[in-house]
N, C-alpha and C positions, 0 to 999 in steps of 0.2 A: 323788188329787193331794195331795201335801204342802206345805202352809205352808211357815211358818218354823220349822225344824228342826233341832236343836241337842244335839250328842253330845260326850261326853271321854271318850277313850279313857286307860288305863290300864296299860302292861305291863310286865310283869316280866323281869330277867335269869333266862336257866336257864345252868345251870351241868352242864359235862354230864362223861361220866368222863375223857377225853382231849383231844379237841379238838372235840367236833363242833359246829364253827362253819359258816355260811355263806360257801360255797365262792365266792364271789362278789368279784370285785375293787372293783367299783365302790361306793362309799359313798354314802347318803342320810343327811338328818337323824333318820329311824329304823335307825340301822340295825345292832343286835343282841336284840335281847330276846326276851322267852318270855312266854304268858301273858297273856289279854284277859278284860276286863269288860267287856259294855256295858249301860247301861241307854239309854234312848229316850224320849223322853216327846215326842208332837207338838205341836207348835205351843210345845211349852216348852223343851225339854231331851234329848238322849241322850249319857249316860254309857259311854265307848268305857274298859273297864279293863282293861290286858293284864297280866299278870304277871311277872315275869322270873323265869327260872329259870337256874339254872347245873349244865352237863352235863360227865360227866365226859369225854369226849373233847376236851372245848373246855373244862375248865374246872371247874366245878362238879358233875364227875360224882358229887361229891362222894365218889367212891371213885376213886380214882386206875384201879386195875382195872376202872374202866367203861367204858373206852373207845369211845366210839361207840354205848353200848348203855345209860347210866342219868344217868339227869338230875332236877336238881331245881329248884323257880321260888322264887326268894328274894324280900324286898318291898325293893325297890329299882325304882322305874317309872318305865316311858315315856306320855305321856299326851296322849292327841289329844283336843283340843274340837273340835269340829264343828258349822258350821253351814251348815243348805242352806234355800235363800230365794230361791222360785221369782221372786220380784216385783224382786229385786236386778238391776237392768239392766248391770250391771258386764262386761265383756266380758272372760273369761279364759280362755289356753288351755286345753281342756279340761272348762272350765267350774269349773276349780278353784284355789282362792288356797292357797299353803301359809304358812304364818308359823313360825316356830323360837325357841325359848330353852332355853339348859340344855346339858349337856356336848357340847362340841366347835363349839358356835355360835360364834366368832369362827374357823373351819375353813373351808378352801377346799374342805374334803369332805363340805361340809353343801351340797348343791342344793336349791331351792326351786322348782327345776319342774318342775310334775308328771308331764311328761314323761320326767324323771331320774332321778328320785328311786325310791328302792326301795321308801317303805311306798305310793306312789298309782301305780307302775308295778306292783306288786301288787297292786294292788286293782283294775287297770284288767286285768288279766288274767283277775282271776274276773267283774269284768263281759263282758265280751270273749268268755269263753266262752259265757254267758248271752245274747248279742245284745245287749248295751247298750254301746256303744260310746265313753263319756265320762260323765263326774260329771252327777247333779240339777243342775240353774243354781238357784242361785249355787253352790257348797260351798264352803265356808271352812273352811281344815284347820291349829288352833294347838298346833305340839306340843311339850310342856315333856316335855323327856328329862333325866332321874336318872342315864342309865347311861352309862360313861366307854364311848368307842369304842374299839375296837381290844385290848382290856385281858384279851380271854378270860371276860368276862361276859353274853355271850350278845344284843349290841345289836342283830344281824344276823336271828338268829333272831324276835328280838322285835318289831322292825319287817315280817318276814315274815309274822306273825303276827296281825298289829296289821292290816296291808296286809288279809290274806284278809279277817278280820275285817270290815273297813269295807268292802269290797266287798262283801260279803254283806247287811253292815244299808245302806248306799246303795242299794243297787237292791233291798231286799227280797227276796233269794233262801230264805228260810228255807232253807238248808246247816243237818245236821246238824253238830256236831264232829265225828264221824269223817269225815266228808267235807270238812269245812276242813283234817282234817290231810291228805287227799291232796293238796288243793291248795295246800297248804305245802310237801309232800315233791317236788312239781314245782319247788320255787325251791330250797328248804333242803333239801339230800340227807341230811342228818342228824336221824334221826329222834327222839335225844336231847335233840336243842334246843328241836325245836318242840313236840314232845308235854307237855314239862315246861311249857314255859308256856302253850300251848294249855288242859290238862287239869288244872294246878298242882301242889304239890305231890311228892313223890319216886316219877320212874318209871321202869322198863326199859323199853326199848324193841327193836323189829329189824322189819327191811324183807319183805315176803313175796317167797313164790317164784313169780312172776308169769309167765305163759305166753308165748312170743318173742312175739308181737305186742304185749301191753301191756310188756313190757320195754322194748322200743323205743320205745314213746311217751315211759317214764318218762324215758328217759336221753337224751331229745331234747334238744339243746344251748341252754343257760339265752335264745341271744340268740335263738332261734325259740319258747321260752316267753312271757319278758317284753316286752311292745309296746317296738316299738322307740325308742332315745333321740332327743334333738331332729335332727332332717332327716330321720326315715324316714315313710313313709307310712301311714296304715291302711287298708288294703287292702279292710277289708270283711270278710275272712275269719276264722272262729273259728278262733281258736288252739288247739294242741293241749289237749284235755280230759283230764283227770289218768284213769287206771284205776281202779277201786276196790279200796280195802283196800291201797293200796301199804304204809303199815304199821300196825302194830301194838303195844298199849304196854299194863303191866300198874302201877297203882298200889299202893305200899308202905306200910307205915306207917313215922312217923317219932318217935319218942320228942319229950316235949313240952321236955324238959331239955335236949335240944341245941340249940345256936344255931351259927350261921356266923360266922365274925370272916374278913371279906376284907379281906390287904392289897395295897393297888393302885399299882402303881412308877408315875412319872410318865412311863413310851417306852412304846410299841406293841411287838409283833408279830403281825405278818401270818399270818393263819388257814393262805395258802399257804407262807411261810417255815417257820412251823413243822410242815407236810405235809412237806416236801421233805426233810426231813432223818429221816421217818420211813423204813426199812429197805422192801423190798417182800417180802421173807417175814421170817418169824422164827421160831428153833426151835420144836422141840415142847414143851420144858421151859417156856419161856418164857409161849407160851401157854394151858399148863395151871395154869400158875402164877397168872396172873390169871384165869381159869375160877374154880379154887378157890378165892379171894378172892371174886370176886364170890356166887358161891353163901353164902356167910357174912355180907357185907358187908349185902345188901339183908336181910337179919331181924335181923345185931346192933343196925343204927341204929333198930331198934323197940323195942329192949329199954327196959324202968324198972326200976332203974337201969340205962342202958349201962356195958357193961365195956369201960375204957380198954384195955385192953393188947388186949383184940380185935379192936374198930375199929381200932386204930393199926394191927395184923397184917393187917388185911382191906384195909388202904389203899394197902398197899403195889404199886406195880407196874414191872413189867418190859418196856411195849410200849411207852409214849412217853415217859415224863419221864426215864431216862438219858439221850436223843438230844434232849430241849430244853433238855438242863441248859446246854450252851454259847448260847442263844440270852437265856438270861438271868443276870447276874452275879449270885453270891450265892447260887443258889438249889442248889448241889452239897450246899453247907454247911450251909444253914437246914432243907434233909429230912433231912440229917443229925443233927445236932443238937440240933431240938425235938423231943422226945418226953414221956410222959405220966408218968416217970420222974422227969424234970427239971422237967418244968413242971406244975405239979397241977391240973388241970382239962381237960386236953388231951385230947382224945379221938383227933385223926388230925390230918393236911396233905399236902395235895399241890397241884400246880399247875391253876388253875384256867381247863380249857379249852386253849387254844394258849398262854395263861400272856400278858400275864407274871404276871399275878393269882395271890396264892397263897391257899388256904380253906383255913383250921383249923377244926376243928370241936372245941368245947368246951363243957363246963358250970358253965363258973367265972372267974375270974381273967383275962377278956377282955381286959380295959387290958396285964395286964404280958405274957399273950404277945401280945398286935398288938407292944406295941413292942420287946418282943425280937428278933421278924421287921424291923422296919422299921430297928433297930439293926445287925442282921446285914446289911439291905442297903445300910445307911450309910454300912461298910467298905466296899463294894464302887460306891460315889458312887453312887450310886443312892436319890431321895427317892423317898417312899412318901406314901398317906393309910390310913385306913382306916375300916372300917365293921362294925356287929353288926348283922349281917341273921336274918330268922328265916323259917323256908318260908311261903309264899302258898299259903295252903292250897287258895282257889279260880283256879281256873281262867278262860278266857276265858266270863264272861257277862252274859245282855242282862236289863234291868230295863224294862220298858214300863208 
């Protein structure tokens, strides 16, 4: 039996090489990041700390050439307290209160029931599978988010993340990591997202090649994974249980002189808008082109000293940011333009994630290019903020 019982979660944006955002339309108050901490202490305290990473399909792949395949969790976090207090008489659905502050909370796309909500509709799906059918009485779930939604910085993954997470430490399933990232890759089909903030840090990632029966399970439609929203039933029945080993991820090194300068436009774009305009084949040039990038890309960013003109050449890509340059003003011109040439500390840029976020990666003179870039989108009405993020080196874990 537990007391009273009390956790803050923590997670990270990942940032992945293209887009690889959660495919998911519906928005929660967690809903992009990478990347968990938790510590636990009974009857006192558990520390839920999730990391954010940014991948480069979605963002942060921090090599434009990652698409879908290399991600990294920057320290910019989402952060759940939590508390469960068996003696709390308070009657909530599901036995769970959620409370919200921090990006996007004055949002009609921040839900607070946990019924809707994606990081305790995830979490209620790794209970679910387990036989436990609702939150410990009381849970009290307060989560202060860091990470702008919608931006290409990974809020979707990182509430996905956060979600397994806290199903895992609530019901006590002791899950390893590699098996929270399958039942991550059953919400989040992008293995770049959640492995970067799952595991922290700079990683490749790619899905295995799974036998027609567990294929089937994986690619079972997200609304017969996630328990249903407000007026469906629960039936009682476990939900489909992930297969193991759906993927797979190899950690990089990352040089200690590189830092991240994200700048972040004040509009959205939608993880699906910017899918839709991707092409459904694409030459063979094209994708040999980004193969040979990335094969260079993941060892230049370990280098001491990194060579600018390398990364800037390893970053370059050819599968998604031509085809989202029309969904973002400015952005034809600003990968045109900065280079490490003209700007001295530059290492690379591209668009981070489904964009509109862009990630330069430098080791110097942070202030004059952010505001170069946020100058360039200025011409194009478009305000900016920004931020000097540095990789989260750990990953999602628990302190007891």
């Amino acid at each position: 039996m537990m007391g009273a019982l009390q956790a803050l979660f923590r997670a990270v944006g990942a940032y992945a090489g293209n887009t690889g955002r959660c495919p998911l339309t519906q928005r929660s108050p967690l809903l992009d990041d990478r990347a968990t901490k938790i510590e636990r202490m009974t009857n006192d305290g558990i520390l839920f700390d999730s990391q954010k990473g940014i991948i480069n399909d979605y963002a942060l792949d921090v090599k434009s050439p990652g698409f879908d395949v290399l991600g990294v969790a920057l320290t910019r976090f989402l952060e759940l307290q939590v508390d469960i207090d068996e003696h709390n008489s308070t009657e909530a659905l599901l036995n769970c209160i959620i409370q919200y502050q921090g990006e996007g909370g004055n949002s009609q796309d921040i839900d607070l029931a946990p019924d809707r909500n994606l990081l305790t509709r995830v979490a209620l799906y790794v209970l679910r599978c387990h036989d436990q059918h609702e939150f410990p009485a009381i849970t009290t779930i307060h989560i202060k988010n860091d990470i702008p939604l919608g931006r290409g910085l990974g809020s979707s993954g990182a509430a996905v993340v956060a979600g397994v997470v806290l199903g895992n430490e609530v019901g006590q399933l002791g899950l390893s990591k590699d098996r929270m990232l399958d039942f991550c890759l059953m919400i989040e089909r992008h293995p770049d997202n959640v492995a970067a903030a799952l595991y922290g840090s700079f990683v490749g990632t790619f899905l295995s090649d799974l036998d027609p029966e567990d294929m089937a399970r994986k690619e079972i439609p997200l609304s017969e994974v996630l328990p249903a929203p407000a007026g469906g039933l629960d039936t009682g029945l476990r939900p489909p249980i992930p297969p193991l080993g759906i993927g797979n991820h190899m950690s990089y090194p990352w040089s200690p002189e590189i830092k991240a300068i994200v700048i972040i436009p004040d509009f959205e774009v939608s993880t699906a808008k910017a899918r839709e305009v991707l092409p459904a084949q694409y030459p063979r040039a094209d994708v040999v082109h980004n193969t040979q990038r990335i094969a260079i890309l993941t060892h230049a960013l370990g280098q001491s000293p990194p060579n600018p003109e390398l990364i800037y050449s390893a970053m370059q890509d050819v599968i998604h940011q031509p085809y989202r340059k029309k969904l973002i003003p400015g952005l034809t011109e600003i990968l045109r333009s900065v280079k490490p040439k003209t700007h001295p500390g530059l290492l690379g840029i591209c668009l981070s994630g489904a964009g509109p976020t862009i990630l330069a990666l430098a080791t110097g003179n942070f202030e004059h290019i952010a505001h170069e870039i946020i100058n360039q989108f200025a011409e194009a009405n478009v305000k900016c903020s920004w931020s000097l993020l540095e990789p989260a080196r750990n990953g999602a874990t628990v302190t007891r």
